[in-house]
C-alpha positions as CSV (number, residue, x, y, z in Angstrom):
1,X,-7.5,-18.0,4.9
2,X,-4.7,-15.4,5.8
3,X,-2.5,-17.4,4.3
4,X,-3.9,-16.5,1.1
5,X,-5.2,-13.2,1.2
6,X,-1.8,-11.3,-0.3
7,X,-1.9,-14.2,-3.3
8,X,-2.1,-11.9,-6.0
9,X,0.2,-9.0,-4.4
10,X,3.2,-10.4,-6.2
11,X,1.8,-9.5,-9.8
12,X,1.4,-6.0,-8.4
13,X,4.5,-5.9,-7.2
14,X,6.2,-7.3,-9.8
15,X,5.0,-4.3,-12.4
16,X,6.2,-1.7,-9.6
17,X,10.1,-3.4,-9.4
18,X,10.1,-3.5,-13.3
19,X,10.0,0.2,-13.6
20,X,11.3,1.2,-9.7
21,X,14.8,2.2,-8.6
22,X,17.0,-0.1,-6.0
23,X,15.9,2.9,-3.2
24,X,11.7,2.9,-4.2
25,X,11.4,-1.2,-4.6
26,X,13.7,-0.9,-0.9
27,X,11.3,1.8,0.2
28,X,8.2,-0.4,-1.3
29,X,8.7,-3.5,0.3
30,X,9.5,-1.8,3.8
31,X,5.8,-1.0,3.5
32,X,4.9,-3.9,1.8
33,X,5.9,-5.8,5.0
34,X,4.8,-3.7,7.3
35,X,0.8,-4.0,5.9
36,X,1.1,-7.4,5.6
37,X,2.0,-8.1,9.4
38,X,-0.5,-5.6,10.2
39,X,-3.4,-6.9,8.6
40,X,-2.4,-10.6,9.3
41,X,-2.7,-9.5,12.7
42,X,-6.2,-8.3,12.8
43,X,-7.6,-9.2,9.3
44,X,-11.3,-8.2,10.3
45,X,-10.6,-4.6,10.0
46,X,-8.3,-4.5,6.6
47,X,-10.4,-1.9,5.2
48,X,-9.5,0.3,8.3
49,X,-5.7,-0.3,8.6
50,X,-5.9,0.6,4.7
51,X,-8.0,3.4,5.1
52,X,-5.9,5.1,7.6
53,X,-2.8,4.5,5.4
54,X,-4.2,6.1,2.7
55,X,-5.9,9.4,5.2
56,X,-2.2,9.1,6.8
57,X,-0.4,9.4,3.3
58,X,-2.8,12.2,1.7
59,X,-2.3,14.0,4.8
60,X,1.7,14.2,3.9
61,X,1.1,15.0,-0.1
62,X,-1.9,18.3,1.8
63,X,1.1,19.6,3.8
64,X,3.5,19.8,0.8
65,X,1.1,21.5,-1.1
66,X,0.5,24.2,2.0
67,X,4.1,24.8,2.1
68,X,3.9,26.0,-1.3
69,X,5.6,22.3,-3.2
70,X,2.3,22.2,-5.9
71,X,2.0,19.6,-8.3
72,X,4.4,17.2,-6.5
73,X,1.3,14.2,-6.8
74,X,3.5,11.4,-8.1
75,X,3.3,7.8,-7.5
76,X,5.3,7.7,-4.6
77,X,6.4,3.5,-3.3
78,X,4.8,4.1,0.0
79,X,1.0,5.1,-2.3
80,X,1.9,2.0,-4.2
81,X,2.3,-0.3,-1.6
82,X,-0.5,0.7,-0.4
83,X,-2.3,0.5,-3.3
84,X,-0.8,-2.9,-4.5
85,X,-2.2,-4.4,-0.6
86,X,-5.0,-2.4,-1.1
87,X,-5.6,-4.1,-4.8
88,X,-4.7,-8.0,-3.5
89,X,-7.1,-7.5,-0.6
90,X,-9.9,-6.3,-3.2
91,X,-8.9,-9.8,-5.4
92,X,-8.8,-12.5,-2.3
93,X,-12.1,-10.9,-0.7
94,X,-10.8,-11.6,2.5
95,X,-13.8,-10.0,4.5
96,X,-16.8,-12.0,2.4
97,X,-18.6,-14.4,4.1
């Protein structure tokens, strides 16, 4: 079942490299990577690795905004990758009995 659980992560990622520079699809896939091999290690709690790497990531765009950088919410490749995993997860239904 692990195995398959990213299956549909490429289609996501594929729309992100169409429209990414060399430096975001490097910075993408760095994350990429490092969800995968921690959800493939403890795939039971997926929704809490994501969870805190969406807490962890909002937590970075609330300190911008105190230090005065407003209106800086863009689609950053770390929030997509995040997403993207975030999205394949949602497809395989990896937790459903």
């Amino acid at each position: 079942m692990a195995k398959d659980i990213f299956r549909t992560l490429k289609y996501y990622s594929h729309g992100f490299h169409d429209n990414a520079t060399a430096e975001e699809n490097a910075a993408y896939d760095a994350k990429v990577e490092e969800l995968k091999k921690r959800i493939l290690a403890d795939v039971e709690h997926a929704p809490e690795i994501i969870a805190e790497e969406f807490a962890a990531h909002q937590a970075k765009v609330y300190r911008a905004q105190m230090q005065g950088k407003y209106a800086v919410l863009k689609c950053s490749a770390e929030w997509k990758a995040i997403d993207n995993v975030c999205a394949s997860l949602i497809d395989s239904k990896p937790l459903k009995k």
